[in-house]
N, C-alpha and C positions, 0 to 999 in steps of 0.2 A: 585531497579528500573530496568525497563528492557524498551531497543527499539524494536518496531513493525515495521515490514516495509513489507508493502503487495503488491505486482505487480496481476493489477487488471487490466482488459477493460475500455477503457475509457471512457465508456458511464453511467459505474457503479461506478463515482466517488461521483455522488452528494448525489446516497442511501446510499454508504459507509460512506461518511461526514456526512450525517444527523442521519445516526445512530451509529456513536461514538460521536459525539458532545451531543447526549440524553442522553450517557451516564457520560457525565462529563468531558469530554478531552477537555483541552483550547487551544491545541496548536498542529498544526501540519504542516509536509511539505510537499507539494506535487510536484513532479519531473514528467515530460515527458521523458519517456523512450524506449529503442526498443530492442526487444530480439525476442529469441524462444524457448520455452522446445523441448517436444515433439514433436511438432505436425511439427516442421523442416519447419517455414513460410505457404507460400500459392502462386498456381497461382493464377497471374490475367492477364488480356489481358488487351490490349491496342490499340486498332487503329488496330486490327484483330491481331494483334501478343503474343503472352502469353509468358509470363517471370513469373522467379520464383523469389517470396519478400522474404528475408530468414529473417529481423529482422522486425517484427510485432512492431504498437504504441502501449504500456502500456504506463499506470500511476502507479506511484511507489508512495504511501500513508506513511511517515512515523511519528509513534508518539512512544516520551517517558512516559513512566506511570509510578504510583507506582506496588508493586506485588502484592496484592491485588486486582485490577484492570486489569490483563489479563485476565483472563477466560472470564471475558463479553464482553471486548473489542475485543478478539481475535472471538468469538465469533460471535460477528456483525458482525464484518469485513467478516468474510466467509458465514455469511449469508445473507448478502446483494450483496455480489459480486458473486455468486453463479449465471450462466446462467443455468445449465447442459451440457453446451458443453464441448468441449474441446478447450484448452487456455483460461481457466477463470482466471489462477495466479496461485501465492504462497505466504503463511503467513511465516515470518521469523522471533524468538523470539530471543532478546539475551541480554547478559546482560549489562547494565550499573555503573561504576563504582564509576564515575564522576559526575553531572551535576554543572554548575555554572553559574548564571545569571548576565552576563557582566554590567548592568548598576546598579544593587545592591550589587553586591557580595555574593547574597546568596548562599547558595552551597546543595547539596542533593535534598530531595522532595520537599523542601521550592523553590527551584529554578523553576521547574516546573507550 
């Protein structure tokens, strides 16, 4: 298994939901977040005065899959949240050890 967790614009959550849920994901979680790579925030003005935002809002999309399952999933995800600018995100893969579903007890890809 591995978790996905992609920090994305938050305008592009509903493309990115709709096109991993086509592809089979039942489950996911989404987090409001605020950061910056590169692009070091942004001005903005305000009542004539300009300041500088240095943590930008993401949404941080994250889902467990099996491994067979990333390529398309990762996939979507970067083609649906894709603007061509700069600060569209990052895809983060890695791996899962664990899973266990608390009200069954199932445990691995049954729990998913």
């Amino acid at each position: 298994m591995k978790k996905i967790e992609c920090i994305i614009k938050p305008f592009k959550l509903d493309d990115v939901k709709n096109a991993i849920t086509d592809l089979g994901v039942v489950g996911m979680t989404i987090s409001e977040v605020r950061g910056f790579g590169r692009q070091k925030g942004q001005n903005e003005t305000y009542r004539g005065a300009e300041y500088q935002v240095e943590f930008l809002p993401k949404i941080k999309v994250t889902v467990v899959v099996a491994d067979d399952q990333v390529p398309a999933v990762v996939g979507a995800m970067q083609e649906n949240a894709r603007t061509g600018r700069i600060g569209d995100g990052k895809i983060f893969v890695t791996n899962v050890e664990q899973a266990i579903r608390i009200r069954t007890g199932e445990t691995g890809s049954d729990s998913l």
